[in-house]
C-alpha positions as a Python dict, from the first residue, in 0.01 Angstrom:
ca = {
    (1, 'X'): (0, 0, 0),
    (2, 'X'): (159, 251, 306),
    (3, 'X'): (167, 212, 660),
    (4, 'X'): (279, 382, 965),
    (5, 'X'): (588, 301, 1146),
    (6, 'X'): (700, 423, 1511),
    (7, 'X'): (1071, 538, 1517),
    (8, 'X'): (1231, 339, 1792),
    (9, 'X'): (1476, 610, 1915),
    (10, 'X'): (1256, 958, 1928),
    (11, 'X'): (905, 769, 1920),
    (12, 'X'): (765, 963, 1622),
    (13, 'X'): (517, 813, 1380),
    (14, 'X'): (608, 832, 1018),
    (15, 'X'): (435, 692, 724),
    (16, 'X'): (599, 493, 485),
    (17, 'X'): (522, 307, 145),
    (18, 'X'): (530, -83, 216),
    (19, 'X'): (730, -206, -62),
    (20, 'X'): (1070, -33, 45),
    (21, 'X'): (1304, -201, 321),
    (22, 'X'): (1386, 80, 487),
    (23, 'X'): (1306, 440, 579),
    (24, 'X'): (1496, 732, 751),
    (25, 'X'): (1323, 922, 1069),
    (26, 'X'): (1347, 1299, 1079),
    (27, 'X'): (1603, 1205, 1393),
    (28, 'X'): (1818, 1022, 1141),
    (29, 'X'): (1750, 686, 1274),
    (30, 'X'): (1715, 440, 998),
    (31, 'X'): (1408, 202, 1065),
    (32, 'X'): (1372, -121, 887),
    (33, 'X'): (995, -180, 785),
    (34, 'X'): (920, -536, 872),
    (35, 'X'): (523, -644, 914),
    (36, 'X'): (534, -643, 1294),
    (37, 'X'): (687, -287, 1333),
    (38, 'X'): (395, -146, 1114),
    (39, 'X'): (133, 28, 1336),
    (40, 'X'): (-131, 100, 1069),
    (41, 'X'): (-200, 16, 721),
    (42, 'X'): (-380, 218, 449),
    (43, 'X'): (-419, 227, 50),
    (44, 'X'): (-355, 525, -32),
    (45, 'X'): (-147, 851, 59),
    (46, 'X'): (-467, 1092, 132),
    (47, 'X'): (-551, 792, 423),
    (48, 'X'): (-182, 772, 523),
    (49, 'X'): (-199, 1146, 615),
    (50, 'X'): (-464, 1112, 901),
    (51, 'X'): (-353, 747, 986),
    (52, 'X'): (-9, 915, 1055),
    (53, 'X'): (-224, 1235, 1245),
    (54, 'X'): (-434, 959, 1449),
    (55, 'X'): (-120, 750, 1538),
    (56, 'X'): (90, 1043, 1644),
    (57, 'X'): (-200, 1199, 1920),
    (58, 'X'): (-266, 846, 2059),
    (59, 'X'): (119, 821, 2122),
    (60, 'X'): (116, 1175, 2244),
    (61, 'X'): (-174, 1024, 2488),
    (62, 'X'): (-457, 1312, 2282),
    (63, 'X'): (-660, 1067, 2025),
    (64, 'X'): (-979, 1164, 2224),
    (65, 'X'): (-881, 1528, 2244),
    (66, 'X'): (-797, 1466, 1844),
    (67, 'X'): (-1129, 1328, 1752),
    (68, 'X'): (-1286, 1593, 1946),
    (69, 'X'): (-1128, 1877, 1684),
    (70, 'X'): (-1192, 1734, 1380),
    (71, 'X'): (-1567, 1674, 1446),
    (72, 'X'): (-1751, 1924, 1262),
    (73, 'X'): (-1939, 2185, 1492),
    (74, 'X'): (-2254, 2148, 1606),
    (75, 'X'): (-2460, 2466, 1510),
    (76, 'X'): (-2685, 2553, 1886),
    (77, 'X'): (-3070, 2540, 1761),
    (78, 'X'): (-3340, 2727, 1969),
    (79, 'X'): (-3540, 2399, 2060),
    (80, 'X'): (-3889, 2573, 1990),
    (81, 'X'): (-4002, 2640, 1642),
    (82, 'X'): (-4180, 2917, 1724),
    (83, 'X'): (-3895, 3083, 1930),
    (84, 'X'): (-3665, 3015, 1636),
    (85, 'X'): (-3926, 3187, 1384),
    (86, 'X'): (-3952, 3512, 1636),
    (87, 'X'): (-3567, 3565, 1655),
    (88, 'X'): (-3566, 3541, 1267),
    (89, 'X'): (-3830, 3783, 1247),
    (90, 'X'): (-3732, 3994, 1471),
    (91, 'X'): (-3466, 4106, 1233),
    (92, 'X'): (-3694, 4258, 1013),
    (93, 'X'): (-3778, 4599, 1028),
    (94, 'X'): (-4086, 4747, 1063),
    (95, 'X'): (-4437, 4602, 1183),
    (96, 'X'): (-4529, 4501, 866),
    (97, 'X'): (-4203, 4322, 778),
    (98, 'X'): (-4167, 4169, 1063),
    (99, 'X'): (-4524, 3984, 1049),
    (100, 'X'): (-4443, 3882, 670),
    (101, 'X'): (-4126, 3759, 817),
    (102, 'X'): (-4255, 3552, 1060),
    (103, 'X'): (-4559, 3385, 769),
    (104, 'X'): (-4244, 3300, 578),
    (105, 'X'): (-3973, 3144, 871),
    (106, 'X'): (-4326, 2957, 957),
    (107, 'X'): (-4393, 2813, 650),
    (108, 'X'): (-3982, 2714, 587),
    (109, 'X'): (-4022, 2578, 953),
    (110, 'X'): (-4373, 2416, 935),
    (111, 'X'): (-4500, 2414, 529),
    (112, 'X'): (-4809, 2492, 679),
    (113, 'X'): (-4908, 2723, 966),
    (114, 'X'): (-5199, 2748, 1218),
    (115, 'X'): (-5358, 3063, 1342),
    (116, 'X'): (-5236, 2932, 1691),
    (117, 'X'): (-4869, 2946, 1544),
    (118, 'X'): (-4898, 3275, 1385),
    (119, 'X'): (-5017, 3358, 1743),
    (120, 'X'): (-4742, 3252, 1937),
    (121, 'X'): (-4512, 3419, 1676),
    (122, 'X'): (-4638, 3746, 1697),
    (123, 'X'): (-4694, 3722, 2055),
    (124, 'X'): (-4321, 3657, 2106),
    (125, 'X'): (-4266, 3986, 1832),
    (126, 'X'): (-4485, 4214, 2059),
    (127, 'X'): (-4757, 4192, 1816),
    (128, 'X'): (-5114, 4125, 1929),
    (129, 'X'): (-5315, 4199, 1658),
    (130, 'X'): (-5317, 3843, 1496),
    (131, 'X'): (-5620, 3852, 1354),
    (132, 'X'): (-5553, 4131, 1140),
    (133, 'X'): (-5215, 4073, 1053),
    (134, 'X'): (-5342, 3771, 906),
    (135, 'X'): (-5609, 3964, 680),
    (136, 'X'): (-5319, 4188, 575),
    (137, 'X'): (-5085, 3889, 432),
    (138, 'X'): (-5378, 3690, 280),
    (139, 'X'): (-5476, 4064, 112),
    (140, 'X'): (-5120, 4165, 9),
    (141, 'X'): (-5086, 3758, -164),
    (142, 'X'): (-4814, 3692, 124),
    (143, 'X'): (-4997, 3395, 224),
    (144, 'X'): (-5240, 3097, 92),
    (145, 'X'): (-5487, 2907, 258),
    (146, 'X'): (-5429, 2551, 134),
    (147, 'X'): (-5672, 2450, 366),
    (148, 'X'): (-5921, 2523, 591),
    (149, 'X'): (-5760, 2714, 909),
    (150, 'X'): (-5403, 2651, 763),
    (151, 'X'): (-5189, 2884, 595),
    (152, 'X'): (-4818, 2875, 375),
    (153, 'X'): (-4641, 3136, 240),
    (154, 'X'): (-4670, 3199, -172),
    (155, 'X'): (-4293, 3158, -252),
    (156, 'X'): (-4164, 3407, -535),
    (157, 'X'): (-4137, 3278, -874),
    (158, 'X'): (-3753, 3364, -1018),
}
């Protein structure tokens, strides 16, 4: 069992294992570990690490500050699917690479696609001839029609 102790002279957190009497602060101050000086108590030394990290910022007066950095990052999202499916696309290169881009981002997005999303895709690419573009991926085996009016993109076999 460990815990975390608060050095009485320079204010310091350190952690400590509970079965010893005493420990020695960085300052030199020897502290005697008795239940009521213990601030925090863990089971093992990989939990001791951040209890001593979580004791030292709220002493400091940072825990909330603290928490804040070790939260992991919250990746930004475009909101609409179909705006996140033109800015992939719109990495491709040519015409045609771009509309085969956009069947598959659809189909990763949706599983299954609409004309109406393929529209609003394109649209967004600069692309207004939906009608064939579609006749040129379900020709060229980009795309399936599972079912009636709704399309997915045939994913390569390794």
């Amino acid at each position: 069992m460990f815990g975390v102790v608060v050095c009485p002279r320079c204010h310091r957190a350190k952690g400590v294992e509970l079965s010893k009497k005493t420990t020695t602060c960085s300052c030199g101050f020897e502290i005697r570990v008795f239940p009521a000086r213990i601030t925090v108590r863990v089971g093992t030394e990989r939990e001791l690490i951040e209890a001593v990290r979580r004791v030292s910022a709220e002493l400091a007066g940072g825990l909330a500050e603290y928490e804040r950095a070790i939260q992991p990052r919250k990746k930004k999202r475009i909101g609409e699917v179909h705006a996140r499916v033109a800015a992939a696309a719109m990495k491709a290169g040519d015409r045609a690479h771009r509309v085969r881009a956009a069947a598959v981002e659809l189909s990763k997005e949706l599983e299954v696609f609409s004309v109406a999303d393929l529209r609003a895709v394109l649209t967004a690419l600069g692309i207004p001839e939906v009608d064939e573009s579609l006749d040129e991926l379900l020709r060229a085996n980009v795309v399936y029609e599972p079912r009636e009016g709704y399309y997915r993109a045939v994913t390569p076999v390794p």
